[in-house]
N, C-alpha and C positions, 0 to 999 in steps of 0.2 A: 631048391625046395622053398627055401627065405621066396625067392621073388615069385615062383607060382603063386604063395600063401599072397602076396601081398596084391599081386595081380587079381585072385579071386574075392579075396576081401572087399577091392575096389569095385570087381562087377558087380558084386550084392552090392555095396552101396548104391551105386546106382541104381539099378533095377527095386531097388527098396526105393529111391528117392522116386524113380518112374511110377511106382505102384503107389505111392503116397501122393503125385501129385495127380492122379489120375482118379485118384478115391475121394478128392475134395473140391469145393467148389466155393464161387464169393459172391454174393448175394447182395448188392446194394439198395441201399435205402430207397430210391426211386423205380425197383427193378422186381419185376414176376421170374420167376425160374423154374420152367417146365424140365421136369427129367423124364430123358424118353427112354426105355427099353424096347429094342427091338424094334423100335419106329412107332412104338404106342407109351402114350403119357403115364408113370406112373404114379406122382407125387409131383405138387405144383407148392411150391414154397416163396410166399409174400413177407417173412421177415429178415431184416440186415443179420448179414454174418458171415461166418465160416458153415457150410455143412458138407457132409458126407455121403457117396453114391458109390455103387458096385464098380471097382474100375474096370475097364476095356469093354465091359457089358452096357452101360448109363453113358448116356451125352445129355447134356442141359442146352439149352436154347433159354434165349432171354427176351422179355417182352415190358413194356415202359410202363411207369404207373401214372407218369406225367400227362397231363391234359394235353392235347393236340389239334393243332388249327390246320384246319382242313376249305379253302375259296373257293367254292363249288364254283365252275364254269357257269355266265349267265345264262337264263333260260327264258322263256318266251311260257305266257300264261296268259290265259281266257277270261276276261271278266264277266261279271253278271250281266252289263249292258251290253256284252259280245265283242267288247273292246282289248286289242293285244296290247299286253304291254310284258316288257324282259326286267326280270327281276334278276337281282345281284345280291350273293349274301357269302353269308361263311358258317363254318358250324365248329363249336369246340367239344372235344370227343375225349373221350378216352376207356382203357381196356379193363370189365370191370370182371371180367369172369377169363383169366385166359385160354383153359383148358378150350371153353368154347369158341373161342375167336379163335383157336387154332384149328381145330377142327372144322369150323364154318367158313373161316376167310383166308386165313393162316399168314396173311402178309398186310401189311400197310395201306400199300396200293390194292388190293384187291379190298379193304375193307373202305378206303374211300369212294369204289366205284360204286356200293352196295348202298352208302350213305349221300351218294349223289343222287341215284336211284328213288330211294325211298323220300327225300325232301323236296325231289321234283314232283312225285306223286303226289306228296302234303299240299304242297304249293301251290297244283293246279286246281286241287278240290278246294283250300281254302280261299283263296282268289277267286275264287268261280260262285263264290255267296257276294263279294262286294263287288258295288258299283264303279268304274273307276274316278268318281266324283267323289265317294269315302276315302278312297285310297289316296287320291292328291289334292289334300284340302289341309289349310292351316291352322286349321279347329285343335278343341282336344281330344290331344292323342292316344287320350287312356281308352277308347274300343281301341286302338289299335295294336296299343302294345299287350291287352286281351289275347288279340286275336295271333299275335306273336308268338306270346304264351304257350298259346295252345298249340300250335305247330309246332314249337318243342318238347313239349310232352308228347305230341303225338308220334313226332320222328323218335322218341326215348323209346318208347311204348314196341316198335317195331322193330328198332335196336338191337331190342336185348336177344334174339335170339342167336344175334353175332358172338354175344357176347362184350358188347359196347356199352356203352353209357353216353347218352346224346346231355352233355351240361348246358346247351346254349343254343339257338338259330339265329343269327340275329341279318336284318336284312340291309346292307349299306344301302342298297338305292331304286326307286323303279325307275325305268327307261321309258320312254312314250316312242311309239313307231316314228314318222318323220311325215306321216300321211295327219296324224293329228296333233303332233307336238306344237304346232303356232298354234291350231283352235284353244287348243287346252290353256295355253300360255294365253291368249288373248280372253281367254273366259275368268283365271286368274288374276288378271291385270284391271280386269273391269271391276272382278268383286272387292279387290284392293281400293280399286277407285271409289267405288260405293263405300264401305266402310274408311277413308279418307274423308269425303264429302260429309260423310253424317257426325265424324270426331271433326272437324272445323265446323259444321252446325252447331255442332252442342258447345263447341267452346267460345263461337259468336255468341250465343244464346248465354253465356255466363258471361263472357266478358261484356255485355248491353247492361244484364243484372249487378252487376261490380260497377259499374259508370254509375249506372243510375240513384245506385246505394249513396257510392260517395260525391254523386254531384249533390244528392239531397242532403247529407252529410255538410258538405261546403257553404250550400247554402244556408240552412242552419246556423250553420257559426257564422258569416259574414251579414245573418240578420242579426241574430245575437250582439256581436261586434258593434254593429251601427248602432243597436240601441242602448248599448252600453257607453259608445262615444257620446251621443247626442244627450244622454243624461248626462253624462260629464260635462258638455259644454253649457247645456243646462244649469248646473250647478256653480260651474267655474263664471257663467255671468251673471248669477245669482249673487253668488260670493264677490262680482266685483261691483255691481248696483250696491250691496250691502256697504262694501269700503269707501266706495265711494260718498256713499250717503252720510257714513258717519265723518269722512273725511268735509265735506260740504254740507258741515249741519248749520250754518248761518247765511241769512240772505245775503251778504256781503259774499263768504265763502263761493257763494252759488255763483256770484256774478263776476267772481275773478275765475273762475273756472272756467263759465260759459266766455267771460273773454279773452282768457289761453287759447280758448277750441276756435274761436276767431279769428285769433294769431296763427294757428297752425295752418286752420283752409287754407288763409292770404296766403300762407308759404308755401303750398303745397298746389296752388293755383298759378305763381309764378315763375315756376321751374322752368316752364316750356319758351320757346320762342317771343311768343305773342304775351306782352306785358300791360296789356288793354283790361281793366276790371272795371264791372259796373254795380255801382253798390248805391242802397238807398241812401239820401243826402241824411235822413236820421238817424241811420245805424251809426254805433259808436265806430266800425271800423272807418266809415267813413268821416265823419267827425276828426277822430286821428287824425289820417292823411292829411285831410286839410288843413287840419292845425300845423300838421309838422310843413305841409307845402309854405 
């Protein structure tokens, strides 16, 4: 009787720990939790926890709250000038109502196809206002990331009725067919060239005004300079007529000096080779000589 008692004791545990773990459920912080009855939703629970659901009657299903990136396969779009070109993008999504993404899409992949769908539509309408000369051009960018913009609100706007939330389109690249990707590249290359040609214009054209500046600059000071020396010299032989004078203030004075400056020519005459001088018989230098001959 002990071991029946102890054996049923055991079953209820069990079957109490089965019925308790069937009654509860855990809810993470990143995570939506649809409880279904019967295969129909009846309460959808967005906060972290522990909660409680009808056991063997309720099953939960779980859906992300996390943002999700989605690279839509490139696609091929019409410009205003009738020109193809494939665009490349990606889109970040996530699930804002899940009840409705269950019932509208009810899986991942099936709600990527619907959002592949609707941004190739965006895509071709809004491509199909610009020229492809706006679209590939190195100007600014701001029409363009406008025009971004707008095609993500507008994939948002269609969205919702999945039940999604479009947070972003953004577009990595356009592609040019191969029938005009050299025109286009050579029509590039030239307007590059043009604006090259015209910033070395405008920097010849400063750098001529910069020379010019400081050659007038240069000159200036090196007339300045000159007449600052030539006064100086001015003045420095002024100052020496002056010492001079008072130094040679008697006629005596005068005539030993004029005949030093007689001594120096003779010596300065005699240096070279050729020791030949012709001098007047009345000059004292000649006078000298004689004497001394």
């Amino acid at each position: 009787m002990m071991k029946k008692g102890v054996i049923i004791a055991a079953v209820l545990v069990v079957l109490l720990l089965i019925l308790v773990g069937s009654s509860v459920y855990v809810v993470e912080e990143n995570q939506y939790a649809c409880v279904f009855r019967f295969s129909e939703i009846v309460d959808t629970v967005d906060s972290p926890g522990l909660h409680f659901k009808i056991p063997f009657t309720d099953s939960v299903e779980y859906f992300t709250k996390a943002t999700q990136f989605y690279d839509i396969p490139p696609s091929e779009v019409l410009t205003l000038d009738k020109q193809n070109m494939t665009v490349d993008c990606y889109i970040l999504w996530s699930i804002s109502d899940p009840q409705q993404f269950y019932r509208a899409v009810g899986t991942t992949a099936e709600a990527e196809e619907r959002l592949n769908s609707i941004t190739y539509s965006v895509l071709k309408r809004s491509m199909g206002t610009l020229a492809q000369a706006d679209i590939i051009n190195m100007e600014d960018g701001a029409e363009r990331n406008e025009i971004y913009e707008g095609i993500a609100a507008i994939v948002d706007e269609q969205a919702v009725v999945y039940g999604i939330h479009v947070e972003d389109v953004k577009i990595k690249q356009f592609d040019l067919p191969e029938s005009n990707l050299n025109a286009v590249y050579e029509r590039m290359i030239s307007e590059r060239n043009q604006m090259a040609a015209g910033y070395t214009a405008d920097g010849n054209k400063e750098a001529g005004l910069k020379r010019n500046e400081v050659d007038q600059t240069v000159a200036i000071m090196i007339s300045d300079a000159e007449a600052e020396a030539a006064k100086l010299v001015a003045e420095g032989e002024a100052e020496y007529m002056r010492i001079l004078a008072e130094a040679y203030d008697t006629p005596e004075k005068r005539e030993f000096y004029e005949f030093i400056l007689a001594l120096d020519a003779l010596e300065k005459s005699m240096t070279g080779e050729q020791k030949t001088i012709i001098l007047d018989k009345d000059s004292e230098l000649a006078q000298i000589l004689i004497g001394a001959q």
